[in-house]
C-alpha positions in Angstrom: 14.9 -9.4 -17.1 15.2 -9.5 -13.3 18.3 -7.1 -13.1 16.0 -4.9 -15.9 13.0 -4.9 -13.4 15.1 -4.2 -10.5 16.6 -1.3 -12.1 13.5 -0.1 -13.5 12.5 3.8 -11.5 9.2 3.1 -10.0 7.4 4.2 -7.5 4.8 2.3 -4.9 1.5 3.7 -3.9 0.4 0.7 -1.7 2.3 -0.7 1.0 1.2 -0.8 4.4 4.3 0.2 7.1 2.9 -2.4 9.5 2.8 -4.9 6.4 6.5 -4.5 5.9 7.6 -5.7 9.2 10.2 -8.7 8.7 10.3 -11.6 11.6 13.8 -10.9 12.4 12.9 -7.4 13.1 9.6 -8.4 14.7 11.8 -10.3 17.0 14.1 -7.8 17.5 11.5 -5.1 18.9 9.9 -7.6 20.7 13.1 -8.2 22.7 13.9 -4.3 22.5 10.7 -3.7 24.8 10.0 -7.1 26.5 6.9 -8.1 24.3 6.4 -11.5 24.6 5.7 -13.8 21.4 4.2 -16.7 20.8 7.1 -18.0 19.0 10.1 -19.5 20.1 12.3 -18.7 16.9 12.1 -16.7 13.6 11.8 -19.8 11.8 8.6 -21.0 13.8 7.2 -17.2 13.3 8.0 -17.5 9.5 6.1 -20.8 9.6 2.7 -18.9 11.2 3.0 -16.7 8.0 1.7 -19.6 6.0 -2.2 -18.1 6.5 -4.6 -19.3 4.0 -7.3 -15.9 3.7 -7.2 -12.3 4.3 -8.7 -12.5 8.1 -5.9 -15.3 8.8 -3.8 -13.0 7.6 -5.1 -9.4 9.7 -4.9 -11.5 12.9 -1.4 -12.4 12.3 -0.7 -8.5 11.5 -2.4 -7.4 14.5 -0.5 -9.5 16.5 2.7 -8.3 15.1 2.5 -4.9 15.4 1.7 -4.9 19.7 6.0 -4.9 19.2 5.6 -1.4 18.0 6.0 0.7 20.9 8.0 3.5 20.8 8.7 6.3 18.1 12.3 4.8 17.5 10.4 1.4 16.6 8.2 3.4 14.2 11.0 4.5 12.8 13.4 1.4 12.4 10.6 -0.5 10.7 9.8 2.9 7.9 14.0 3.3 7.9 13.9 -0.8 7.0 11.3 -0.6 4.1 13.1 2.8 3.1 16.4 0.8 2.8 14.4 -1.9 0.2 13.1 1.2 -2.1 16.8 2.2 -2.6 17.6 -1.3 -3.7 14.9 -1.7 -5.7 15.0 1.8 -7.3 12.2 2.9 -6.1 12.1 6.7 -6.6 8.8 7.9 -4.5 6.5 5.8 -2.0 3.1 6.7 -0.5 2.9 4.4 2.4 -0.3 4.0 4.3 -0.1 3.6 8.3 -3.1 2.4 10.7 -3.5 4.4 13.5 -5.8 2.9 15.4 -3.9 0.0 15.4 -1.8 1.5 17.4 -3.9 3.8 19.7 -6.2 1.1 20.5 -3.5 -0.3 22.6 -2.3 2.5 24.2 0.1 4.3 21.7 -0.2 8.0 21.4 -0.6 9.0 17.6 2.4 11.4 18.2 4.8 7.9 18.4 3.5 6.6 15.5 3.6 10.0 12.9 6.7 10.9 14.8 9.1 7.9 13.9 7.6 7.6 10.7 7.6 10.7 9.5 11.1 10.8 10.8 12.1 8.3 8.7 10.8 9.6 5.3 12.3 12.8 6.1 16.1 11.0 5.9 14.7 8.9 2.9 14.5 12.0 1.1 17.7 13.7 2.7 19.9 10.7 2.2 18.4 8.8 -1.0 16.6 11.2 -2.5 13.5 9.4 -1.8 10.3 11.4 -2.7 7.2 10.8 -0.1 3.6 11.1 1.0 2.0 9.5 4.0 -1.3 8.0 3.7 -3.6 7.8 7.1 -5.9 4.5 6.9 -8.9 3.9 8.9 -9.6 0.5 9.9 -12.5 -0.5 8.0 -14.2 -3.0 10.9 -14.4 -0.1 13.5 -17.2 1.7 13.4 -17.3 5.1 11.7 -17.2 7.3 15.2 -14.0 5.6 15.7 -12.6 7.0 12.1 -14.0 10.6 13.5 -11.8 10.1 16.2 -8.8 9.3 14.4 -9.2 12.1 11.9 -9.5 14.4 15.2 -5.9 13.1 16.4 -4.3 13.8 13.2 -5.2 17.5 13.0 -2.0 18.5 14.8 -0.2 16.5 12.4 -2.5 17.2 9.1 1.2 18.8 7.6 2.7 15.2 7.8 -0.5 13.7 6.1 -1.1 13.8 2.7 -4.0 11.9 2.8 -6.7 8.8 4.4 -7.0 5.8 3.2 -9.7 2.6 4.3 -8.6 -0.7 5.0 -8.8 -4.1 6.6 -11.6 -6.6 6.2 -13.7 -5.6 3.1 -16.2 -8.2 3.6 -19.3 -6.8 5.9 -17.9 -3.3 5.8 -18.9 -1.4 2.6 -17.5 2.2 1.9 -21.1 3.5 2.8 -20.2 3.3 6.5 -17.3 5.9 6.1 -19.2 8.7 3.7 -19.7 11.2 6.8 -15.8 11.1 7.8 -14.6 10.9 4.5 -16.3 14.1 3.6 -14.8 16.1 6.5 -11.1 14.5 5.7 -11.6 16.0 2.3 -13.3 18.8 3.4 -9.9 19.0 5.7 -7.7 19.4 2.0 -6.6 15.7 2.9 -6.8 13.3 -0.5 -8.7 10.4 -0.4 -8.1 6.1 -1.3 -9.9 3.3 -0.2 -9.4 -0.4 -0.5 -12.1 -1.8 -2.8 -13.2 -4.9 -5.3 -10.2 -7.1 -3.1 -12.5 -9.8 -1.3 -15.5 -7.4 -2.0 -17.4 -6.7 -5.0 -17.2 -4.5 -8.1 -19.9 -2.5 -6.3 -17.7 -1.4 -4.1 -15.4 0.4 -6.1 -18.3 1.9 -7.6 -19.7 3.4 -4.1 -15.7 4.0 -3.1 -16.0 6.7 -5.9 -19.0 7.8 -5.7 -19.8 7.9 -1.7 -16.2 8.4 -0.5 -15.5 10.7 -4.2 -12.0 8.5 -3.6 -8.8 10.0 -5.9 -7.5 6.4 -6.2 -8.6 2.5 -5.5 -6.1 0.5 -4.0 -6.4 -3.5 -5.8 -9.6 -2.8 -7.9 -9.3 -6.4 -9.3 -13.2 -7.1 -8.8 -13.5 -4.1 -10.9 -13.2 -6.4 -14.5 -16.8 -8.4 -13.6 -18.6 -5.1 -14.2 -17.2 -4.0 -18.1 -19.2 -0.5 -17.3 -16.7 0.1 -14.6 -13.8 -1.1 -16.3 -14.9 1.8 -19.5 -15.2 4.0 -17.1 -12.2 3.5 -14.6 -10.0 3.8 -18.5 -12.0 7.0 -19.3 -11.6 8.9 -16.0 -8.4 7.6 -15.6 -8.8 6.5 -12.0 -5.8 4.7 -11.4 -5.7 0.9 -9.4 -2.5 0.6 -7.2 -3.0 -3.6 -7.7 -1.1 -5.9 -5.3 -0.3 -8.8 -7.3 1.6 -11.5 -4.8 -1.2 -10.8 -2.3 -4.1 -11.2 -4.6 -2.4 -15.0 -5.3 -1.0 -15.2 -1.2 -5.2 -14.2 -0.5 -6.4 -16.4 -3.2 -8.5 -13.6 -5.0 -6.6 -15.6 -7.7 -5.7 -19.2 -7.3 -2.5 -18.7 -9.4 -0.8 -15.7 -11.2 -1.3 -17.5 -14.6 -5.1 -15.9 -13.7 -4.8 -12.2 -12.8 -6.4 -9.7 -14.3 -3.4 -6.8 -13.9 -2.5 -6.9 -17.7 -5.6 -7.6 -19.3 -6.6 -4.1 -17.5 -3.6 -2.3 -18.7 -4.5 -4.0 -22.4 -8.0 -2.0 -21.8 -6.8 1.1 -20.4 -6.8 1.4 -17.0 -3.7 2.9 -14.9 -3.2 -0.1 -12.9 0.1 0.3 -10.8 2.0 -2.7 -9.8 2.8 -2.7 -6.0 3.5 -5.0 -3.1 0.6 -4.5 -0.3 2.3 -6.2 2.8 5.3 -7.7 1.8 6.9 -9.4 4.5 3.5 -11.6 5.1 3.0 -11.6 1.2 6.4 -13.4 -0.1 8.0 -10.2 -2.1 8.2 -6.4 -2.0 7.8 -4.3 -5.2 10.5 -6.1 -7.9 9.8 -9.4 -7.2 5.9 -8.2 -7.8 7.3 -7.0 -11.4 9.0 -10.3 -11.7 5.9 -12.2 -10.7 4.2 -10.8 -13.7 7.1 -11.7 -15.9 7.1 -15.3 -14.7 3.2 -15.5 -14.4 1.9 -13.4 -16.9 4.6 -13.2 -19.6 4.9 -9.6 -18.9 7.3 -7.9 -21.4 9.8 -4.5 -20.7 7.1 -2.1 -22.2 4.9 -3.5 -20.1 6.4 -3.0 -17.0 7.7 0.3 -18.5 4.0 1.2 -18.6 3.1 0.2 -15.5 6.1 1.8 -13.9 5.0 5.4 -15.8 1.2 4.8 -14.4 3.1 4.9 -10.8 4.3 8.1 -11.4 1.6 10.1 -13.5 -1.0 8.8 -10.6 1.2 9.2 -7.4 0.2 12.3 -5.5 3.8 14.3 -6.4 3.5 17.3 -7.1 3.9 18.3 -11.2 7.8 19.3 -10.5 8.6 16.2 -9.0 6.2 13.8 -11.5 7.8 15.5 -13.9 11.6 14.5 -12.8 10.8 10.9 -11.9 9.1 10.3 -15.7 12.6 12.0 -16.8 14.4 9.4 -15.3 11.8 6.6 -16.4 12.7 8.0 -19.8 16.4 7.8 -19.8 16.8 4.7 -18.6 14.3 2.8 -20.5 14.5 4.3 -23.8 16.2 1.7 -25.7 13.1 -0.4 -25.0 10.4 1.8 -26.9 
């Protein structure tokens, strides 16, 4: 079942570059550009990924990412997630990026897009790797601060196939991001936003309806509210749901307790996919196998789930249409 969910064609619609960053590479573009860490080895810096709640977690991420510096940085650490998606057969990503991250301390935006964009542009040269970049705004600066952003990217608006909204969820409800949303859309950029993670079903409700979102990345609050879940099956608004970080975050105290395939069982497009997975303890196939071990997830099962994460990336129809081709061949003995 492990070599079957490895060799499953997926794709991932919810992984955050900065999340992705391993300690030995941390280390190594620490040393690269004379950033010092508060660590003395990999195995202490490992040890400091044993956080116990999301703002634990942001902290540590915010921290790790001051060793991103220069577009050829920005570019090793997309090239080193790139590297896992051929592994794992992983046939089209949509990764999401934080500016302001970045910026804040002094980085021009031009590194950042630059090495990243770099990157995917060899993924799909070299591996065939489909791609769409996802522009997040950080969800505890204020909404002038998004504005600004969104100003930055306009040079860059052809390497951007969308914004997204994250960090903390709790205190910051979509609300404060209707005004810049609108213009991004209004820009022809598409539209996600974290939602129903720490928050409430409420705020998946106001992510569609204030920020008119084309996606909600986890969505797992979603099942208190059974209006919600009708609707999110009827509209087919699809979840990209994180399962090792909902149990790493405790939004779920074990994986015997998540909600991913009771969803599924009542119609939603949930997507399986692996948030920030060097912090999280597994990028996207040991997610699958997660649900296998946790959740008793069978092949058509995953097979379904690995379909949603196609029919609801943003590819174009040519290229959905390809990827479900290739879904199809290599899974049709279990239908």
């Amino acid at each position: 079942m492990d070599q079957f969910l490895n060799d499953l064609p997926k794709a991932e619609l919810h992984l955050h570059l900065e999340g992705s960053l391993e300690p030995e590479l941390l280390f190594a573009l620490g040393e690269r550009n004379a950033v010092e860490l508060p660590y003395a080895s990999i195995e202490q810096l490992r040890e400091a990924y044993d956080f116990g709640n999301l703002q634990d977690f942001l902290d540590l991420y915010y921290q790790g990412a001051a060793v991103l510096q220069t577009e050829q940085d920005f570019y090793d650490l997309t090239w080193a997630y790139i590297e896992r998606c051929k592994a794992e057969n992983i046939l089209h990503i949509e990764p999401f990026f934080d500016p302001q991250t970045h910026t804040d301390r002094g980085i021009p935006f031009a590194t950042a897009i630059n090495g990243i964009s770099r990157a995917l542009e060899q993924a799909e040269t070299a591996y065939g790797i489909s791609s769409g970049l996802i522009m997040c705004f950080l969800r505890h600066l204020s909404e002038d601060a998004a504005f600004e952003t969104l100003q930055q990217a306009e040079p860059y608006l052809d390497k951007i196939i969308g914004i997204g909204l994250d960090s903390s969820e709790k205190g910051h409800p979509p609300a404060k991001f209707e005004r810049v949303f609108a213009k991004a859309r209004a820009m022809g950029l598409l539209a996600v936003a974290h939602a129903g993670e720490e928050g409430p079903a409420q705020n998946v409700i106001d992510a569609l309806d204030i920020l008119k979102v084309d996606r909600i990345d986890h969505g797992v609050r979603a099942i208190d509210d059974p209006e919600l879940i009708q609707r999110l099956a009827r509209e087919e608004i699809a979840l990209t749901v994180c399962p090792l970080s909902n149990t790493r975050l405790k939004v779920f105290d074990d994986m015997s307790q998540h909600n991913i395939l009771q969803m599924l069982e009542q119609g939603v497009k949930v997507t399986v996919n692996s948030d920030d997975p060097a912090y999280f303890g597994g990028y996207l196939t040991e997610n699958f196998i997660a649900l296998e071990k946790g959740l008793g997830m069978t092949r058509e099962q995953a097979v379904e789930l690995a379909r949603n994460s196609f029919e609801y990336s943003f590819a174009n129809k040519e290229r959905k249409a390809e990827m479900l081709f290739e879904l199809d061949r290599r899974t049709s003995s279990t239908r």
